[in-house]
C-alpha positions as CSV (number, residue, x, y, z in Angstrom):
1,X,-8.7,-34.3,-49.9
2,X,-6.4,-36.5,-51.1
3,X,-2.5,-35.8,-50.5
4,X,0.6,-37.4,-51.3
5,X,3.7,-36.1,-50.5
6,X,6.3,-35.2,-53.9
7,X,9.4,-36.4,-52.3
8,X,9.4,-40.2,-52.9
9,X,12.7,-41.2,-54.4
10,X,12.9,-43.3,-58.0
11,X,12.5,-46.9,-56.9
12,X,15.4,-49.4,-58.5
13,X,15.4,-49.8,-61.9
14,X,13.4,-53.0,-63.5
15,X,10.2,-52.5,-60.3
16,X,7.5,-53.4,-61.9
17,X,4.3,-50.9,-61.3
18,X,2.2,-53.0,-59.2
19,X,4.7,-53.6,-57.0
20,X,5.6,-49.6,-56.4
21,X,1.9,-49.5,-55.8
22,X,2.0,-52.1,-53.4
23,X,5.2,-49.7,-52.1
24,X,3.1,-46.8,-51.6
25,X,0.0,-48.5,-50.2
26,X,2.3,-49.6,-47.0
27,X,3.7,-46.1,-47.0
28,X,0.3,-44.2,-47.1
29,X,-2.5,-46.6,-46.5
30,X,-5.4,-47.2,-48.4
31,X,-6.9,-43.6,-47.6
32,X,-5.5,-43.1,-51.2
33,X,-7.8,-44.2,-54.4
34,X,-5.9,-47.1,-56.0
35,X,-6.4,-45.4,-59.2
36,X,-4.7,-42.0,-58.5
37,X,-2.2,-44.4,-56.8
38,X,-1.5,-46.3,-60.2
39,X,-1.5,-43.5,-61.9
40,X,1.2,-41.7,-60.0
41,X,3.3,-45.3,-59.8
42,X,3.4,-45.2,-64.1
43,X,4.0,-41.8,-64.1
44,X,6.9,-41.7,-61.7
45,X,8.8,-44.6,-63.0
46,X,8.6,-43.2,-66.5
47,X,10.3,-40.4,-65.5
48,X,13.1,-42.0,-63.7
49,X,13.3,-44.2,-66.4
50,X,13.6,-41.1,-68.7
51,X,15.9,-40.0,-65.9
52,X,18.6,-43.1,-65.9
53,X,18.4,-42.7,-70.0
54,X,19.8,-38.9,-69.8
55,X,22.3,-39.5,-67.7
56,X,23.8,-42.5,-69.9
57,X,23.8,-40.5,-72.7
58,X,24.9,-37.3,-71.4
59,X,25.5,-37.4,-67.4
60,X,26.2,-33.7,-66.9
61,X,23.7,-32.7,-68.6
62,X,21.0,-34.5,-69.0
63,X,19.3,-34.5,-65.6
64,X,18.1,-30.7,-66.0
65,X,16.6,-31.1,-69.6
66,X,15.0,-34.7,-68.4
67,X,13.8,-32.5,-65.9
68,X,12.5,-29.6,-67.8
69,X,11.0,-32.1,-70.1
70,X,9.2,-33.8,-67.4
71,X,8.5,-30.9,-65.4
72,X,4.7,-30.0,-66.5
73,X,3.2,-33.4,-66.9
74,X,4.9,-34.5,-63.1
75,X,3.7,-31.2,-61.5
76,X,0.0,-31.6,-63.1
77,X,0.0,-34.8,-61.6
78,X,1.2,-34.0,-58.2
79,X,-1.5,-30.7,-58.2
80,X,-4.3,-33.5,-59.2
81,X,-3.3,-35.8,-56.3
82,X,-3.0,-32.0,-53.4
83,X,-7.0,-32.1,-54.9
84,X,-5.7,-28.4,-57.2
85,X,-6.6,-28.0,-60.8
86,X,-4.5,-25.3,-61.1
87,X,-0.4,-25.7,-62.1
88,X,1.6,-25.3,-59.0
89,X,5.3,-25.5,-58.1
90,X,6.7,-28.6,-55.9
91,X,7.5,-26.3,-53.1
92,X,3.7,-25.1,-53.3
93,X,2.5,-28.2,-53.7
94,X,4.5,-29.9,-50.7
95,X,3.5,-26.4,-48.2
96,X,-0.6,-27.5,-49.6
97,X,0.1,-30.7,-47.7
98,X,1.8,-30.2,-44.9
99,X,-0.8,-27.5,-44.0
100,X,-3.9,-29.7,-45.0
101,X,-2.3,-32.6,-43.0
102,X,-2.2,-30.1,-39.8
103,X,-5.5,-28.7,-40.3
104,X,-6.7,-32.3,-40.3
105,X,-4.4,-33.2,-37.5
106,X,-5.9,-30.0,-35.0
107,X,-9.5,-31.1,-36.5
108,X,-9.1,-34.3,-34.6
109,X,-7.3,-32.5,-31.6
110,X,-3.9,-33.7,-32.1
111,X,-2.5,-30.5,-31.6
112,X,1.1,-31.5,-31.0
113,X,1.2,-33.1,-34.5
114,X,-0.7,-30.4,-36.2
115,X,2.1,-27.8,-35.3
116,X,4.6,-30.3,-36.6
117,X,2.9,-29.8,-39.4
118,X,2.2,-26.5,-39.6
119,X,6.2,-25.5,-38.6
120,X,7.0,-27.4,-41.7
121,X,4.9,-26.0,-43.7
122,X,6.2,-22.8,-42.8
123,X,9.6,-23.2,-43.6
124,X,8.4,-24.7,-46.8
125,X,6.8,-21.3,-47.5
126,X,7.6,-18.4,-45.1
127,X,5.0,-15.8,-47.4
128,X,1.5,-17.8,-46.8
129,X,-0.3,-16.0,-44.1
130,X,-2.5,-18.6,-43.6
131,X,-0.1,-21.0,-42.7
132,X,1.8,-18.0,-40.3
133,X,-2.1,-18.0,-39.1
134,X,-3.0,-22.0,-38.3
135,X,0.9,-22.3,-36.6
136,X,-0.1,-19.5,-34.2
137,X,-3.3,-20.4,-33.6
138,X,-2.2,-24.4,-32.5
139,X,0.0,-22.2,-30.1
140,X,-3.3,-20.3,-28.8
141,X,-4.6,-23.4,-28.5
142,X,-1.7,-25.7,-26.7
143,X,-0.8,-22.3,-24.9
144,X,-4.0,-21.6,-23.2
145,X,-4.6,-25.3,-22.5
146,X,-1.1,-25.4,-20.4
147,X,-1.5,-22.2,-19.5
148,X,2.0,-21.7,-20.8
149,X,3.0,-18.3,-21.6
150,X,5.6,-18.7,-23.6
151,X,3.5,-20.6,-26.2
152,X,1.2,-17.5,-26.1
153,X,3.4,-15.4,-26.9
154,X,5.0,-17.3,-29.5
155,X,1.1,-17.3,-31.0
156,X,1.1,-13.6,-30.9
157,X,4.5,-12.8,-32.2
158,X,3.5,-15.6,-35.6
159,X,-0.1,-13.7,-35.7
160,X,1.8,-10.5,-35.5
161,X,3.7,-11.6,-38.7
162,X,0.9,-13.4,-40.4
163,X,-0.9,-9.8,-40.4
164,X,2.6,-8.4,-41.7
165,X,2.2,-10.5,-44.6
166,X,-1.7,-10.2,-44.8
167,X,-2.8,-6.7,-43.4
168,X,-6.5,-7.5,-44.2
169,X,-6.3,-11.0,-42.7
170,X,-9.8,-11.6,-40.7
171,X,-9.5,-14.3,-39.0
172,X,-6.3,-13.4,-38.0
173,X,-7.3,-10.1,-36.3
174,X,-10.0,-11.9,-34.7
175,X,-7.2,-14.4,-33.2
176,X,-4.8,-11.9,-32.0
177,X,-8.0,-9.8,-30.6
178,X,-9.2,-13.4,-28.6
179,X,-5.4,-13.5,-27.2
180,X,-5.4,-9.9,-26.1
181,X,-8.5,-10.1,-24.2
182,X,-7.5,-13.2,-22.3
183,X,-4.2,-12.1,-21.7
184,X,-5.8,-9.0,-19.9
185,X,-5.1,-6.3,-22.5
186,X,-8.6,-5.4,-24.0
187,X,-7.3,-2.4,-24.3
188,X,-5.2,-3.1,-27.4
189,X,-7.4,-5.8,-28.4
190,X,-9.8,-2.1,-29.7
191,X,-6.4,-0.7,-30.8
192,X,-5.9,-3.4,-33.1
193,X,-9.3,-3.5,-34.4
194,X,-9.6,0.1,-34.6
195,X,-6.8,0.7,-36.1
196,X,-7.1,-1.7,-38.9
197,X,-10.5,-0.2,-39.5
198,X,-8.9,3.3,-40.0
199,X,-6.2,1.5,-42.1
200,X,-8.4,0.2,-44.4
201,X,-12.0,2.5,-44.8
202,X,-13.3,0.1,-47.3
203,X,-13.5,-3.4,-45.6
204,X,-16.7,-3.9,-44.0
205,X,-15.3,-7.0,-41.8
206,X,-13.8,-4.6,-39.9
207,X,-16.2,-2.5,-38.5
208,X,-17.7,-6.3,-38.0
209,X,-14.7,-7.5,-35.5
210,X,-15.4,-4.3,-33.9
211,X,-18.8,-4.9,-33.3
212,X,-18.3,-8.1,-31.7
213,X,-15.5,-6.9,-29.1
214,X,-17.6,-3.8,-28.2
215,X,-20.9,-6.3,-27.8
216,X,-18.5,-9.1,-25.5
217,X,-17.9,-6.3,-23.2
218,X,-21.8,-5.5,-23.2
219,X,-21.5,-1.8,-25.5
220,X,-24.7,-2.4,-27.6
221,X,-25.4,0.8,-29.3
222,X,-21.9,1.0,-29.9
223,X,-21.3,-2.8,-31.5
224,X,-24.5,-1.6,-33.4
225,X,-23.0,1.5,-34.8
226,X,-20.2,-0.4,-36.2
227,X,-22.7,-3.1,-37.8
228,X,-24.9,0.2,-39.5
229,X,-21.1,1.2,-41.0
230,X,-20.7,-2.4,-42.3
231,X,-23.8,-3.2,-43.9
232,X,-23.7,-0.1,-45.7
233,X,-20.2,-0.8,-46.9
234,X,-21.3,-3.7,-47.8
235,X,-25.3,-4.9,-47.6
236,X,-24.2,-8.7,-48.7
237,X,-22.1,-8.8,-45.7
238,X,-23.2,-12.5,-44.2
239,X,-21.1,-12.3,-41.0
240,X,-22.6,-8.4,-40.6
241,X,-26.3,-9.9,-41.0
242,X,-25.5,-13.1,-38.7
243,X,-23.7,-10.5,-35.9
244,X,-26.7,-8.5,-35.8
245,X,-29.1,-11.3,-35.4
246,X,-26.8,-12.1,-32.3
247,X,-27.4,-8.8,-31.2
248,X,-31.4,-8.9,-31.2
249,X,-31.0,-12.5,-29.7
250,X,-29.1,-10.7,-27.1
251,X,-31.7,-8.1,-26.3
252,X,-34.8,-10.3,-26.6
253,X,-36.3,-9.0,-29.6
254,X,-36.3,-12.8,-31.3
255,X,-38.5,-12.7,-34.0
256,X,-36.4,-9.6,-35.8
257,X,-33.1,-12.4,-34.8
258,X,-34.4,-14.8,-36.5
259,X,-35.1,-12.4,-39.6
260,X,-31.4,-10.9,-39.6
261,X,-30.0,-15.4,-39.5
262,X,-31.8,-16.0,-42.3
263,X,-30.8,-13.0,-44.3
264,X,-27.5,-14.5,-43.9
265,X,-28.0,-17.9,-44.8
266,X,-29.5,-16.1,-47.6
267,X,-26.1,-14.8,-48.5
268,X,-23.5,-17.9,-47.1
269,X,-26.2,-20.6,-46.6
270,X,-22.9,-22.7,-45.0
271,X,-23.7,-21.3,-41.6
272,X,-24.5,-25.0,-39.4
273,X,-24.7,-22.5,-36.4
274,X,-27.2,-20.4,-37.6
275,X,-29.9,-22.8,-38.5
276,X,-29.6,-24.3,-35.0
277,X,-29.9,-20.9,-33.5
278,X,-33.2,-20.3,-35.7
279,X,-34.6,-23.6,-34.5
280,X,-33.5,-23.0,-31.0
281,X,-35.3,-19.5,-31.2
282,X,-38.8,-21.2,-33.3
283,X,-38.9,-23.3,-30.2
284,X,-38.9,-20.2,-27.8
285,X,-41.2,-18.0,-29.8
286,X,-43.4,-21.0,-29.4
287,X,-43.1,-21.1,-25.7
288,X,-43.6,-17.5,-25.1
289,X,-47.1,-17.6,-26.8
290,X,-47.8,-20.7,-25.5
291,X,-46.8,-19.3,-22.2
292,X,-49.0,-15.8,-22.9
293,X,-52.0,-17.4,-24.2
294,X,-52.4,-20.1,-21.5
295,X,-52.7,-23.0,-23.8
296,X,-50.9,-26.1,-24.9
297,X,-49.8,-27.4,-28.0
298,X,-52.7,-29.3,-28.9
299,X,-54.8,-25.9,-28.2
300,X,-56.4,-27.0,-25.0
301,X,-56.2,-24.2,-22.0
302,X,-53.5,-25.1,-19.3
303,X,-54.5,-25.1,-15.8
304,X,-51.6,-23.0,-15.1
305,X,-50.0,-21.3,-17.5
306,X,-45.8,-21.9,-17.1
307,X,-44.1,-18.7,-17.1
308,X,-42.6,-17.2,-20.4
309,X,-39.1,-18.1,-20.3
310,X,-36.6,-15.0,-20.4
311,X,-36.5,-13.3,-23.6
312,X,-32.8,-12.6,-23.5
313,X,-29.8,-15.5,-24.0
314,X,-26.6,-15.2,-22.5
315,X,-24.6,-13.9,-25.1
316,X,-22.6,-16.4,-27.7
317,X,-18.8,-16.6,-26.2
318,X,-17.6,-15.4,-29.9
319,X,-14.3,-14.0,-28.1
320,X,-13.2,-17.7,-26.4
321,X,-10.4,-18.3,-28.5
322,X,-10.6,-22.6,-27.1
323,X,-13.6,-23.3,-29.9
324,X,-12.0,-23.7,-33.0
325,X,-10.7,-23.1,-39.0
326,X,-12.5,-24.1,-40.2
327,X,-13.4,-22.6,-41.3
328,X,-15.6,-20.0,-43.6
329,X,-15.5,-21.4,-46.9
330,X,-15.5,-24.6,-48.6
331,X,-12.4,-24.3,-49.4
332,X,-10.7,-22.9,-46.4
333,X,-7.1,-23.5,-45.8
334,X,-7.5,-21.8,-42.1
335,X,-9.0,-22.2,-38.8
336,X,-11.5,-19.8,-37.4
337,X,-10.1,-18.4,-34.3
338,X,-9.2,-20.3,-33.2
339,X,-9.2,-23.6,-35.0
340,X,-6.7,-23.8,-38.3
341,X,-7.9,-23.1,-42.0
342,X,-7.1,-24.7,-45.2
């Protein structure tokens, strides 16, 4: 994504374009395509030309209908360069990149700068829960990291009102459930969960957060209960379908694991995770029969045949809240818990 920030002042009257190219170049580097650069550059200085023409003719005036005027082609532009082909607002536009800039900035592990980032954002737009959800979740992060707990709780007040403005918000539930359980309160981690299940009967994901809280503290039948809910809420759940293939992973039964991954691949097939788990599992399937029928690879018998290796895997840490949005979609503006989301 490109981005560009929308506050850059008129430059002095008579600069020629390529020189308030070469201007924003040494502002922004080159990650910026010198065409979009250009582009912007002629744009801009037309309208502060248009600007200093108003104002001669009519000074008190002027500057609002040179703005009006101006207003749709300079917004297009600025949406085009925040990678949006939508029409946007300036205030929108400048929240789009302070939170890209932090997502990128916690993608590299520069947390410090990503909640910079993130704080301005805010402020730019106190409404967006996914901003309220990527400056709490760089908390989480820096907070468990320094095991300082008044970052923590700074992260779960911001989830808190991220959920306020988003009562559906998944990854956001999933967060605040991650910081409950390491803060020693499972207890109203389920609360949460449960709660927003009751709260709202007809989203599947739900009874899916649910399922992995009850399976992290090793309550199977239960976790699968809640699955049964949420695929028959919603049978084109892919995060349903991938949980329950985590389940039969869990309890050795690999081949019906590696049935459930690929049905939802089938669904969301940008799941990196779950065609390395499908591989991983091919391999052991392979193994065991290798190890049951006593021969090798090329067919021959073994001399003695190496023991099947254990069916079950130590369950996935989905609850540890230190592996980090991005994120779901491909065009996230979050972190999964806990890592920020575009």
């Amino acid at each position: 994504m490109v981005l560009l920030s929308v506050d850059i002042a008129c430059p002095p009257k008579g600069t020629p374009v390529k020189q308030f190219v070469a201007k924003l170049v040494k502002s922004f580097g080159r990650t910026i395509q010198p065409k979009v650069l250009t582009t912007f550059a002629t744009q801009k200085l037309a309208f502060c030309r248009e600007m200093l023409h108003s104002v001669a003719k009519n000074r008190s005036a002027a500057v609002s209908e040179s703005t009006k005027t101006m207003k749709n082609p300079f917004q297009s532009l600025i949406c085009l360069v925040c990678g949006l082909f939508v029409c946007c607002n300036l205030v929108g536009c400048t929240r789009i990149v302070q939170n890209g800039t932090g997502v990128t900035l916690y993608q590299q592990g520069r947390y410090a700068e990503a909640l910079h980032m993130f704080e301005q954002a805010k402020q730019a737009n106190p409404t967006n829960p996914d901003t309220h959800y990527n400056l709490a979740s760089t908390y989480h992060r820096l907070g468990t990291a320094a095991k300082d707990q008044k970052m923590l709780e700074n992260a779960e007040a911001i989830y808190n009102q991220a959920l306020e403005l988003s009562p559906d918000h998944v990854e956001c539930h999933r967060a605040l459930a991650v910081l409950l359980v390491e803060t020693g309160r499972p207890d109203k981690a389920f609360t949460l969960l449960k709660r927003w299940a009751q709260r709202s009967p007809n989203i599947s994901d739900a009874r899916v957060e649910l399922a992995k809280l009850h399976q992290e503290f090793n309550q199977t039948k239960i976790a699968e209960q809640y699955l049964d809910e949420a695929l028959a809420m919603d049978p084109n759940n892919a995060r349903a379908w991938a949980e329950r293939g985590r389940l039969r992973e869990n309890s050795g039964e690999l081949m019906q694991a590696v049935q459930n991954y690929q049905q939802s691949i089938a669904l969301n097939s940008l799941q990196p995770e779950l065609y390395q788990r499908i591989g991983a599992l091919n391999v052991r399937l392979t193994q065991n029969i290798m190890a049951t029928t006593g021969t090798s690879i090329a067919g021959t018998p073994t001399t003695s045949a190496t023991p099947a290796m254990k069916s079950g895997i130590t369950p996935p840490t989905s609850l540890n809240a230190s592996a980090p949005p991005a994120t779901n979609s491909a065009s996230n503006t979050t972190i999964p818990p806990q890592s920020p989301r575009y």
